[in-house]
C-alpha positions in Angstrom: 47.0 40.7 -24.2 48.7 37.8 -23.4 46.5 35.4 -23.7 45.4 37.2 -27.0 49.1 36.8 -28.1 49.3 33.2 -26.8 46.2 31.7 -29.1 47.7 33.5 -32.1 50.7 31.4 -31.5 48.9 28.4 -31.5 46.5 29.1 -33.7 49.3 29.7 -36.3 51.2 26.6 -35.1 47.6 24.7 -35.7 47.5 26.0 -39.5 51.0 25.1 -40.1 50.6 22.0 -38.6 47.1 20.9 -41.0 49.3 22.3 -43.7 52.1 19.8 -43.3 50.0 17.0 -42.8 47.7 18.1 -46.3 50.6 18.0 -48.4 51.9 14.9 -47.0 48.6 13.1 -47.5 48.5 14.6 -50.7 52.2 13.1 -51.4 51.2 9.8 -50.1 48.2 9.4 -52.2 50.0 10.3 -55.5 50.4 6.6 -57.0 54.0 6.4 -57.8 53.7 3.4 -60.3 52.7 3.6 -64.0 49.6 2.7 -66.0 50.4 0.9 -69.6 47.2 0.5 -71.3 46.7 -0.9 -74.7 43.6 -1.0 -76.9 43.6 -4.8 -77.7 44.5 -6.4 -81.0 48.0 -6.9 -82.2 51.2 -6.2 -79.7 54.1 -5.7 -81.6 57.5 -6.7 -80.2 58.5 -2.4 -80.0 55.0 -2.0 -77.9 55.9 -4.9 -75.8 59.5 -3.4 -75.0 58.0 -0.3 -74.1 56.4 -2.0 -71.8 59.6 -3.4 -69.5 61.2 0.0 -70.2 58.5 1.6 -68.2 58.0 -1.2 -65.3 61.9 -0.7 -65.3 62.8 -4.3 -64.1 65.7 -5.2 -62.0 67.4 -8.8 -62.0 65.3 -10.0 -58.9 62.1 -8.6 -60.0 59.3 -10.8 -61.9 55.9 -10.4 -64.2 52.5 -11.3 -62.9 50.3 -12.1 -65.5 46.0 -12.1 -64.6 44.2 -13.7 -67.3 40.9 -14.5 -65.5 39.3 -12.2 -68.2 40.1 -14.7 -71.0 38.2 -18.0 -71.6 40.8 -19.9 -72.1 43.6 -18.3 -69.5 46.2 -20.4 -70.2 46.8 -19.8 -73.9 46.4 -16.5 -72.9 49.4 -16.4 -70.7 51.6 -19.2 -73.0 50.9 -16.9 -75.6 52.1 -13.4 -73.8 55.1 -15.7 -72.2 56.5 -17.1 -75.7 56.4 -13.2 -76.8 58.0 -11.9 -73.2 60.9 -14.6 -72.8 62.4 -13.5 -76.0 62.4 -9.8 -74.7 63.3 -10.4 -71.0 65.2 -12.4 -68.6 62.7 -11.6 -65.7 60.5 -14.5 -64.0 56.7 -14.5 -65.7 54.6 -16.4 -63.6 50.4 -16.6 -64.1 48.1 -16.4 -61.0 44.6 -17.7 -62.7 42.5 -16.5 -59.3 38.9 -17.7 -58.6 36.3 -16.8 -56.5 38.5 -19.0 -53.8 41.8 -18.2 -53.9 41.1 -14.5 -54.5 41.0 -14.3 -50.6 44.6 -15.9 -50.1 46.3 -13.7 -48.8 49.5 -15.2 -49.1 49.5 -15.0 -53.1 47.7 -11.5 -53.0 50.9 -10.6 -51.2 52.5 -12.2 -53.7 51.0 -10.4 -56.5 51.5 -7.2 -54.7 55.3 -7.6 -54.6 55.1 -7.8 -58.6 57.6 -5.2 -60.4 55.0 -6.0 -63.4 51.2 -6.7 -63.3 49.5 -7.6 -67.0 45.9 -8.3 -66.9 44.9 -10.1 -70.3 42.1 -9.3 -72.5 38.5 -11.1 -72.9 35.5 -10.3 -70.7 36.1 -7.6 -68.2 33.2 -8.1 -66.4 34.8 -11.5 -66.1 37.8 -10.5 -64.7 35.9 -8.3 -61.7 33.7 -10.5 -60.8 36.8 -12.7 -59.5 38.8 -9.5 -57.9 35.9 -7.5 -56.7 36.2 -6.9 -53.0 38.8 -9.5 -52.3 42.6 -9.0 -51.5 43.4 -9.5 -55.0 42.2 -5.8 -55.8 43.5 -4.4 -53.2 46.9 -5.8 -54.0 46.8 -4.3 -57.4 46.0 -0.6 -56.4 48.7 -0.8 -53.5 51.2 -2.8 -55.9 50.1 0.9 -58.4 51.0 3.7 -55.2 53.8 1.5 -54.5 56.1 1.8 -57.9 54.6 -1.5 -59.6 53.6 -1.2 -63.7 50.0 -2.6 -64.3 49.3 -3.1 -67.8 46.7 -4.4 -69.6 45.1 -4.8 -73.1 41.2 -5.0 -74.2 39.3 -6.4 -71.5 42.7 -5.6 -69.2 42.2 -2.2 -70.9 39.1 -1.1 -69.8 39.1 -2.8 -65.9 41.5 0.1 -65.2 39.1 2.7 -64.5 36.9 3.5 -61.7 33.9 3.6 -63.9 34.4 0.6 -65.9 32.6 0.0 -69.2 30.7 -3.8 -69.6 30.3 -3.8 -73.2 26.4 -4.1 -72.5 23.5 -1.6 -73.5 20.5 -1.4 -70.9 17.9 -0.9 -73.1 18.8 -3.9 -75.9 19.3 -7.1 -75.1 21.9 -9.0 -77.4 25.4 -7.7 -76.9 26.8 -5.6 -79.9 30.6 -4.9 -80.3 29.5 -1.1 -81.5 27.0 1.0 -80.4 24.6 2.3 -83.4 22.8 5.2 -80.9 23.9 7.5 -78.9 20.7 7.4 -76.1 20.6 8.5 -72.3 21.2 6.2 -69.9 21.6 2.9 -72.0 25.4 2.2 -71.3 26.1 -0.4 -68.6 28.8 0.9 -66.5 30.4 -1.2 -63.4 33.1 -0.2 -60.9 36.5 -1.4 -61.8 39.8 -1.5 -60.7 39.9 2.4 -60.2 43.5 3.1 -61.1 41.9 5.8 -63.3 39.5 7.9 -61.5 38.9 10.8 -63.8 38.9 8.9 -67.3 37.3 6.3 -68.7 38.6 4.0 -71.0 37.4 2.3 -74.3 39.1 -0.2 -76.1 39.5 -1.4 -80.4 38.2 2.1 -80.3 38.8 2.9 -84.3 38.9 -0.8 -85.3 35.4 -1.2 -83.6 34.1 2.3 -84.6 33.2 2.5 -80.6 32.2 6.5 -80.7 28.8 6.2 -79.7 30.0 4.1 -76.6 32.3 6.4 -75.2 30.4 9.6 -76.1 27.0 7.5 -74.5 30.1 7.4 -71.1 30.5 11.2 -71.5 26.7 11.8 -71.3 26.7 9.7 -68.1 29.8 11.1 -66.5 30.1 14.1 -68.0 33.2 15.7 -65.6 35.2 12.6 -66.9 38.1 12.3 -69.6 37.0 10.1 -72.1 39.5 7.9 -74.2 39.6 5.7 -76.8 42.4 3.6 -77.5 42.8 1.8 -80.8 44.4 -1.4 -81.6 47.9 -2.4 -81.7 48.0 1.3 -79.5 48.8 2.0 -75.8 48.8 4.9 -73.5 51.3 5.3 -70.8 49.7 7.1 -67.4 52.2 8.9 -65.1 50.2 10.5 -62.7 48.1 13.0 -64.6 50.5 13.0 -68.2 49.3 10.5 -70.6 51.7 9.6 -73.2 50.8 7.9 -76.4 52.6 4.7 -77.5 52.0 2.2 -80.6 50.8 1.9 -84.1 47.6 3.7 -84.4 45.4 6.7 -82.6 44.0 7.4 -79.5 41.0 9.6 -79.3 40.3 11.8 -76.5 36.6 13.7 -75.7 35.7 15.6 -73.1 33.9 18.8 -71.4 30.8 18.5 -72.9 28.2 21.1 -72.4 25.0 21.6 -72.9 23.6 18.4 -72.6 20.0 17.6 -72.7 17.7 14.6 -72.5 14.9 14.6 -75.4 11.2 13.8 -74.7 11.1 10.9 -76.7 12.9 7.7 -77.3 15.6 8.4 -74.6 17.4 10.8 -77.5 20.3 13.5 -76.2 21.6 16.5 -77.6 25.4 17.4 -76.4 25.5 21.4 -77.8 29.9 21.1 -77.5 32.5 19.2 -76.4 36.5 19.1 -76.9 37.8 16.1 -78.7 41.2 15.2 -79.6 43.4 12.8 -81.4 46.9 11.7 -80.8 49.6 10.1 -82.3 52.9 8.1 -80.9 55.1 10.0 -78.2 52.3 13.1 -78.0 51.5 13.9 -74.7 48.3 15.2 -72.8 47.1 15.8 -69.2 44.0 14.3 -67.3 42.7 16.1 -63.8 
């Protein structure tokens, strides 16, 4: 009886025990920074504000900005710096990375300890192929669980999620900035930055008329929240509550069912799914 009594005890003590630790992992893998993504184009002054009000900035903090997605990476940054200095005090400083210095270690740490992280637009397959297994990723995602603000816009837009969108169609050749079918597996996928790891992102969505792209994402990854983001538009990511910020829409599909593969020509058939559209300050969640 006793020893009966004495492995209830500990058994008990065991379960309490795996709880503790479960909801402390759990704690410590919540992210405790913010995502502010925008879908390219235009960013107005307001959005830009927005922006520092979320990274909430003190005196001694500073902006990083990445703009290895761009061409031409330093008009990129002269050209977000001459907007920033007239909205903020706060250090902006660029960190152009190559295949090279991506493994300093010294300026990943550097970037890490960034209140403020804006990766520019261009080519996002551009941008990973610099950052992909380096300390420079790894920066960013601890610089996000640690309190930091990573923003981003087109290109910067769509490295944010774990299943990151190229732009490229398998089965054609020359790039298109639409998609004019909606086929199975034709959309070129790559791992990003994985900040996002139930959504996936699509940028200029309206503008661009990018439907067929992100519903051709939904067919390949169909537990996923898709979202669209239009121009001169953000969304802000707290955890799982998305709030909308900007000028324009953002478009939101997901739960599809029924969805089957035709015998011919690679054609699908989706038999529902849930879309949505949102406005400025509406709110929704993401798993």
């Amino acid at each position: 009886m006793k020893n009966q009594l004495l492995f209830t005890f500990s058994f008990q003590k065991y379960c309490l025990l795996l709880f503790l630790f479960s909801g402390y992992f759990m704690q410590a893998q919540t992210p405790k920074g913010k995502l502010f993504i925008i879908g390219g184009g235009d960013r107005s002054d307001n959005l830009m504000k927005q922006v520092l009000s979320v990274a909430e900035l003190s005196k001694k903090d500073y902006i990083v900005v990445l703009p290895m997605s761009s061409e031409e990476p330093d008009s990129s940054f002269i050209f977000f710096k001459t907007q920033m200095v007239k909205l903020t005090s706060n250090p902006i400083v660029m960190l152009n990375f190559n295949k090279e210095t991506a493994q300093n270690k010294v300026l990943a740490d550097s970037l890490q300890k960034a209140k403020l992280i804006f990766i520019s637009g261009g080519d996002q397959v551009r941008f990973m192929n610099v950052v992909q297994n380096t300390p420079i990723k790894t920066a960013i995602q601890k610089a996000y669980e640690n309190g930091s603000t990573i923003s981003g816009t087109s290109a910067g837009a769509a490295v944010m999620s774990e299943k990151m969108i190229t732009g490229n169609q398998k089965l054609q050749k020359e790039y298109s900035g639409t998609f004019d079918n909606i086929r199975y597996d034709n959309l070129e996928t790559s791992e990003g930055l994985g900040l996002l790891k139930t959504a996936v992102i699509d940028q200029h969505f309206l503008k661009r008329n990018r439907y067929n792209r992100l519903l051709s994402a939904l067919v390949e990854f169909p537990t996923l929240t898709g979202i669209g983001i239009d121009e001169a538009t953000a969304i802000i990511v707290r955890n799982n509550q998305i709030e909308v910020a900007g000028e324009s829409e953002v478009i939101v599909v997901r739960n599809p069912k029924g969805i089957l593969k035709a015998k011919h020509h690679n054609l699908i058939s989706i038999e529902s799914l849930q879309m949505s559209i949102y406005t400025a300050g509406q709110k929704f969640n993401i798993k």
